[in-house]
C-alpha positions in Angstrom: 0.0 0.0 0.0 2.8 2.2 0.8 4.0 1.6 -2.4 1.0 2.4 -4.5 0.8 5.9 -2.0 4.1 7.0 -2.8 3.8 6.2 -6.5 0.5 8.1 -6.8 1.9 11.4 -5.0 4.9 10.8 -7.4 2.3 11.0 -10.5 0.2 13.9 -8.4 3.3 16.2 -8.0 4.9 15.4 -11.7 1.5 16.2 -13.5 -0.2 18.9 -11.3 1.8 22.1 -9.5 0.5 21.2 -5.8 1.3 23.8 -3.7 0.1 22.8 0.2 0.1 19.4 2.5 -3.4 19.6 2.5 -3.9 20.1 -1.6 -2.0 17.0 -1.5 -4.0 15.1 0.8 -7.6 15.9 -1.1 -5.9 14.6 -4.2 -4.8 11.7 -2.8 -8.2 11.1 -0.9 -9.9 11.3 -4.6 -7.5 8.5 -5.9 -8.1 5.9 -2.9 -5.9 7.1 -0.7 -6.8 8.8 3.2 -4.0 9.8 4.9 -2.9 12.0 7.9 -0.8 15.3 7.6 1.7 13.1 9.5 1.8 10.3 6.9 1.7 12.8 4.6 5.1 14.8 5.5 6.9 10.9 5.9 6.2 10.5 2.6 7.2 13.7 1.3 10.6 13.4 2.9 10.8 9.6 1.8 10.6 11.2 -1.6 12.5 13.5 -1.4 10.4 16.3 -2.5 10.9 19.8 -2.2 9.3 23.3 -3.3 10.0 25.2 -6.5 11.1 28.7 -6.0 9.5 30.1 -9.1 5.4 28.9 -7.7 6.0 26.7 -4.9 4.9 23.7 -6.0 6.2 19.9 -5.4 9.1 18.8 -7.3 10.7 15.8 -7.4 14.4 16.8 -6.0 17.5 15.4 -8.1 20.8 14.1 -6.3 22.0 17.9 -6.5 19.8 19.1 -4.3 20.4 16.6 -1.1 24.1 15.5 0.6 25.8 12.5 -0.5 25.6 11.8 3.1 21.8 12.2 3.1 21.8 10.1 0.0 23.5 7.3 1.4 21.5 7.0 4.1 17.8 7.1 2.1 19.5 4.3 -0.1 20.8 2.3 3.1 17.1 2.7 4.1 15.9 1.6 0.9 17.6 -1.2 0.6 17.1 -2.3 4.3 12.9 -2.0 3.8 13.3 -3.2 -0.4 16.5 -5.3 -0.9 15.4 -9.6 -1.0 18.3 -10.4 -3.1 21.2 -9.3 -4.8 23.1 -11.2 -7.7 26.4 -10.3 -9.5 26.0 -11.7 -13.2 29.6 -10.8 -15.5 29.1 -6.8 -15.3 25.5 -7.0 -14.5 23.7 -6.7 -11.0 20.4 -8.3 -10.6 18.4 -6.8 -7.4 14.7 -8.4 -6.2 12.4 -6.6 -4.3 8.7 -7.0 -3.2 6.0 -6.4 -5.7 6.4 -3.0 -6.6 8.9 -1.8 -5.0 11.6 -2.0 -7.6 11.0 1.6 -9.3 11.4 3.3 -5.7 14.9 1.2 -4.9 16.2 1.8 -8.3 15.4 5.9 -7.9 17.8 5.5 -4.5 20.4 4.3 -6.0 20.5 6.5 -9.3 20.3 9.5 -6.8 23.3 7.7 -4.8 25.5 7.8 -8.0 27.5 5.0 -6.4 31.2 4.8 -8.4 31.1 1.7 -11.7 27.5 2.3 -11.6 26.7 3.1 -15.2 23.0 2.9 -15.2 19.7 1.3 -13.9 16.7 -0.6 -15.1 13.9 -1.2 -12.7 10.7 -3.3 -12.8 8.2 -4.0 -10.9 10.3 -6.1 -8.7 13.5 -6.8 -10.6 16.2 -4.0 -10.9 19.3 -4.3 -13.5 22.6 -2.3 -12.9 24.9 -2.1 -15.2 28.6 -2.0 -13.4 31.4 -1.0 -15.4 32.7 -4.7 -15.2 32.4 -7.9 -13.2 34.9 -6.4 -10.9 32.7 -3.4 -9.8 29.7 -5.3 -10.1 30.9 -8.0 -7.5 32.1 -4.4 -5.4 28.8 -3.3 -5.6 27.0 -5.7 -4.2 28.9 -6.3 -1.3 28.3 -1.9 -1.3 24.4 -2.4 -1.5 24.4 -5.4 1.6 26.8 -3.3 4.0 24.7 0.0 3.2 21.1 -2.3 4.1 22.5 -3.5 7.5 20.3 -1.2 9.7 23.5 -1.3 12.2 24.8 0.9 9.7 22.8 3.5 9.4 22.6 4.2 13.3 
């Protein structure tokens, strides 16, 4: 379910300039969705979302506009509450995930821009990352397990 939430205010705040918590909230409520101002903020950090200068609407913030630091630990996250598996295949890294929650992992690490990462593909619960080579793609996956150990992020 949370899922499908943050996926629909993704949508909302890409097609429509929402300006206000509470604009937010009635949209969602038309779509399914009833949710507390509470629930509501969560999920606009978890996305990282933050307010246009020009009107003040939601945007979906890029990797320039948050700490590496900060990064790292949304994608640590991530990958603790996402990550089933992780598979290092020549120069290619096969990640599973819950139903779902493959587009939301993969947007973590793209933000992350984690070094021999050249790209991502994500699914519905399958992501591919491309790794420079079978060296960096064995790297990285060891990277993605020691970043999901909760002990980590403390």
């Amino acid at each position: 379910m949370k899922q499908r939430r943050l996926a629909a205010i993704r949508a909302l705040v890409e097609r429509d300039a929402i300006r206000s918590q509470e604009q937010l909230r009635q949209r969602l409520a038309t779509r399914g969705f009833d949710v507390t101002q509470a629930t509501l903020s969560r999920d606009i950090k978890a996305l990282g979302l933050v307010k246009r200068a020009a009107d003040g609407a939601y945007q979906t913030g890029g990797p320039e506009n948050a700490p590496a630091s900060t990064v790292l630990v949304t994608l640590g996250r991530a990958l603790a509450e996402y990550l089933s598996s992780a598979e290092a295949v020549q120069q290619l890294v096969v990640l599973r995930t819950g139903p779902g929650q493959a587009p939301l992992l993969g947007l973590a690490i793209d933000r992350a821009r984690l070094a021999g990462v050249v790209g991502t593909l994500a699914g519905d619960d399958t992501i591919l990352v491309i790794a420079r080579g079978p060296r960096q793609a064995r790297t990285l996956v060891q990277r993605l397990h020691h970043l999901a150990d909760p002990r980590e992020l403390a």
